[in-house]
C-alpha positions as MATLAB code, in Angstrom:
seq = 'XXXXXXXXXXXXXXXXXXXXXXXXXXXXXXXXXXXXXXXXXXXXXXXXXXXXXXXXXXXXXXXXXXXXXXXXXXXXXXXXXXXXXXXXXXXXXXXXXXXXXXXXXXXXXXXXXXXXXXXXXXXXXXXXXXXXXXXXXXXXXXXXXXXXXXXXXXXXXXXXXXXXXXXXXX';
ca = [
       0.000    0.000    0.000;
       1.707    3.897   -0.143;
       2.481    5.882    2.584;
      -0.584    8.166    4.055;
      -3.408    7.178    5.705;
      -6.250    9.908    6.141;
      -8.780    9.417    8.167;
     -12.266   10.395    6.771;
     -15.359    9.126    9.233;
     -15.546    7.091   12.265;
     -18.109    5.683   14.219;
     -18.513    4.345   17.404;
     -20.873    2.349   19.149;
     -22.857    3.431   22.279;
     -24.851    0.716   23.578;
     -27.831    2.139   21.287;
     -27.711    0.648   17.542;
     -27.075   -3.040   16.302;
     -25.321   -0.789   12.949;
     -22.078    1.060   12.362;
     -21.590    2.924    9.201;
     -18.952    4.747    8.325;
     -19.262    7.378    4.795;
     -17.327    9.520    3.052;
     -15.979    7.972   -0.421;
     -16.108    9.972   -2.864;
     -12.750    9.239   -5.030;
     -11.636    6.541   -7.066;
      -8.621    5.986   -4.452;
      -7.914    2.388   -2.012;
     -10.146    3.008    1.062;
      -9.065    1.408    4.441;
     -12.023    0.217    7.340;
     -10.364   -0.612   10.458;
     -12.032   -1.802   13.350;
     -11.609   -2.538   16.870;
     -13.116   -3.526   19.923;
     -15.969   -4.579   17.899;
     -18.540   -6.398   20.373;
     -22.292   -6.496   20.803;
     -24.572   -7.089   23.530;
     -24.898  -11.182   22.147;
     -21.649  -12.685   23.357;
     -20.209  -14.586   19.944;
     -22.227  -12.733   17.860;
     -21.445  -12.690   13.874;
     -20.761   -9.177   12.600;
     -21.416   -8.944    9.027;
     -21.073   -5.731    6.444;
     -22.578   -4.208    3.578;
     -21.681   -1.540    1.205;
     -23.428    2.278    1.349;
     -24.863    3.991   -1.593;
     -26.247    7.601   -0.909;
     -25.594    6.443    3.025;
     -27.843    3.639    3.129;
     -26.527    0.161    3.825;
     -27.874   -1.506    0.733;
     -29.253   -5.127    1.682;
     -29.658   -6.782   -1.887;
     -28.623  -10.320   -2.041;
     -25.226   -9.347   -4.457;
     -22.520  -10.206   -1.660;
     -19.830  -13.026   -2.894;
     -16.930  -13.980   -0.235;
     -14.346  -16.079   -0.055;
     -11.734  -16.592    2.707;
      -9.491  -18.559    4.863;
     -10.766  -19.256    8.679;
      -7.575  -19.953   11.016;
      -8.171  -21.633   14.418;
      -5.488  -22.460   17.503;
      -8.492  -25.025   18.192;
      -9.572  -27.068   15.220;
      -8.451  -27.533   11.824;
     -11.576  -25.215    9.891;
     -12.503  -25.326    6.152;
     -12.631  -22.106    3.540;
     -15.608  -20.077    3.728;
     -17.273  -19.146    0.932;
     -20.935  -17.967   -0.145;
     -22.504  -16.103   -2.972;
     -25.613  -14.256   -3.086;
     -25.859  -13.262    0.538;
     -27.482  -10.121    1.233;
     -24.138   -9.189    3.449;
     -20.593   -9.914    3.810;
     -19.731  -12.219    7.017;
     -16.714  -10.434    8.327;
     -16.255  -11.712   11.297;
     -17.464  -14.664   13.745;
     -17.618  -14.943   17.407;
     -16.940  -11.610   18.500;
     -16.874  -12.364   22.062;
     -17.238   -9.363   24.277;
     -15.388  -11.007   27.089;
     -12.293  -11.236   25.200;
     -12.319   -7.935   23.317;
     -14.352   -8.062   20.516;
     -13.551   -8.301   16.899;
     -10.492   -6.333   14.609;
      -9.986   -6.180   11.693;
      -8.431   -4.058    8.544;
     -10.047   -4.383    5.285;
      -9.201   -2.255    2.369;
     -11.913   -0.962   -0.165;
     -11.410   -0.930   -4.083;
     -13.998    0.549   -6.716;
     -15.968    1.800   -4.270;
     -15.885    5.217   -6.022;
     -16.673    3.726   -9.704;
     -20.019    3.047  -11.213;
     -18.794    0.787  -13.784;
     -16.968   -1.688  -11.447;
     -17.908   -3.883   -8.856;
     -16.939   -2.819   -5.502;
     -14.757   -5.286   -3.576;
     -12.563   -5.713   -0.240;
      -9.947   -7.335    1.185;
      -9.723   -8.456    4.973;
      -7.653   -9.818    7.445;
      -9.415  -10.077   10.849;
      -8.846  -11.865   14.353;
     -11.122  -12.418   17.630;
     -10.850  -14.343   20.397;
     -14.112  -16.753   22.312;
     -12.938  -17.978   25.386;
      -9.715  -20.350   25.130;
     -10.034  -20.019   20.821;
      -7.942  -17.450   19.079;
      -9.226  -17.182   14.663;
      -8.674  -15.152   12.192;
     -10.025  -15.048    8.744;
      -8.452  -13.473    5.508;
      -9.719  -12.887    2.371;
     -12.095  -10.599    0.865;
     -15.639  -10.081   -0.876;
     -17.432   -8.768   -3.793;
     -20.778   -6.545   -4.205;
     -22.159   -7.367   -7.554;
     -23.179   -4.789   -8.738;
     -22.122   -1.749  -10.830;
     -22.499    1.470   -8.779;
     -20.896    4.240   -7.164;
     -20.773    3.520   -3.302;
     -19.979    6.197   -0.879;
     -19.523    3.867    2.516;
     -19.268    0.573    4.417;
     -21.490   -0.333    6.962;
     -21.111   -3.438   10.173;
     -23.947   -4.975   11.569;
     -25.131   -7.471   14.170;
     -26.185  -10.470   12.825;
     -27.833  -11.217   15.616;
     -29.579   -7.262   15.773;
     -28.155   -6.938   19.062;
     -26.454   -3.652   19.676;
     -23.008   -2.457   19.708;
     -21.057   -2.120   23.054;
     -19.900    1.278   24.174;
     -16.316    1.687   22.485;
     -16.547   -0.645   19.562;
     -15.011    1.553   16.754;
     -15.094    1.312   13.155;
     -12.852    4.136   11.298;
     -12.950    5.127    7.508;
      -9.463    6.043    6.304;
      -8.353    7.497    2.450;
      -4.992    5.905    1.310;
      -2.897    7.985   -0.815;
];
C-alpha cells in the first residue's frame, strides 16, 4: 500500500444501535475500514457488512466472499458464499475477550462501472479459541458507493467503544 493514511469518518458504538456505518468515499482511491473492539450485547455474535450507496446500507442479495478461517483449536474449512445479502466479516466476536479487529481495504468503491470489492484480514478471540479469517468479498453490482457499513447479525447492539474508522490511502 503507499504511505498516508487519512482518516475520513468514524463511528462508534454506544450501547444504542445493532449498525455502524462509516461514509465519506467519494474518489476513485484504495479506502481502508479498520475496526476494533468490535462487540455487541450477544456474546459470539457474527458481525457482518454491507456496502453504502447515498448512506444507506444496501441489503440486496449481491454479496460473494471467499476466505481462509484460522483456528489455535480445530483444523476449519474455507468459507465461501454467494448471493448473501451481506458480507460475514467476522465470527464470534466475544465481548469477554475484546471483541472483533480487523483491517479491510476498499477498491472501486468510487466507480459506477466496477464492482466494488474488499480485502480483509481479521482476528477475535471466544474464550480459550484465538481465529482469524483473511480474504475478501465482492458486491455485484455496478455502482458508485460512498460507505461501508457493520452490523449485528444477531440485531443486538453495539457495546460502548466498539469503533469502526474510515481512512483514504494515498
Amino acid at each position: 500500500m503507499a504511505g498516508q493514511l487519512i482518516q475520513v469518518n468514524k463511528a462508534v458504538g454506544d450501547n444504542t444501535s445493532s449498525v455502524l456505518t462509516v461514509t465519506g468515499i467519494n474518489t476513485d482511491d484504495v479506502y481502508m475500514v479498520a475496526f476494533h473492539s468490535l462487540s455487541t450485547n450477544t456474546n459470539n455474535d457474527v458481525l457482518r457488512a454491507r456496502v453504502t450507496t447515498s448512506g444507506i446500507p444496501d441489503s440486496d442479495s449481491e454479496y460473494d466472499r471467499a476466505l481462509v478461517y484460522f483456528s489455535n483449536q480445530v483444523v476449519q474449512p474455507n468459507r465461501y458464499g454467494a448471493n448473501s445479502d451481506g458480507w460475514q466479516i467476522v465470527e464470534n466476536a466475544d465481548d469477554e475477550n475484546g471483541g472483533g479487529q480487523g483491517i479491510l481495504y476498499l477498491y472501486n468503491f468510487n466507480n459506477s462501472s466496477e464492482y466494488s470489492f474488499y480485502t480483509q484480514e481479521t482476528v477475535s478471540t471466544v474464550s480459550n479459541q484465538s481465529a482469524g479469517q483473511m480474504g475478501g468479498g465482492t458486491h455485484t453490482v455496478q455502482e458508485s458507493n460512498d460507505g461501508f457499513s457493520m452490523y449485528s447479525f444477531y440485531g443486538t447492539n453495539f457495546k460502548t467503544g466498539a469503533t469502526l474508522i474510515l481512512y483514504k490511502v494515498i
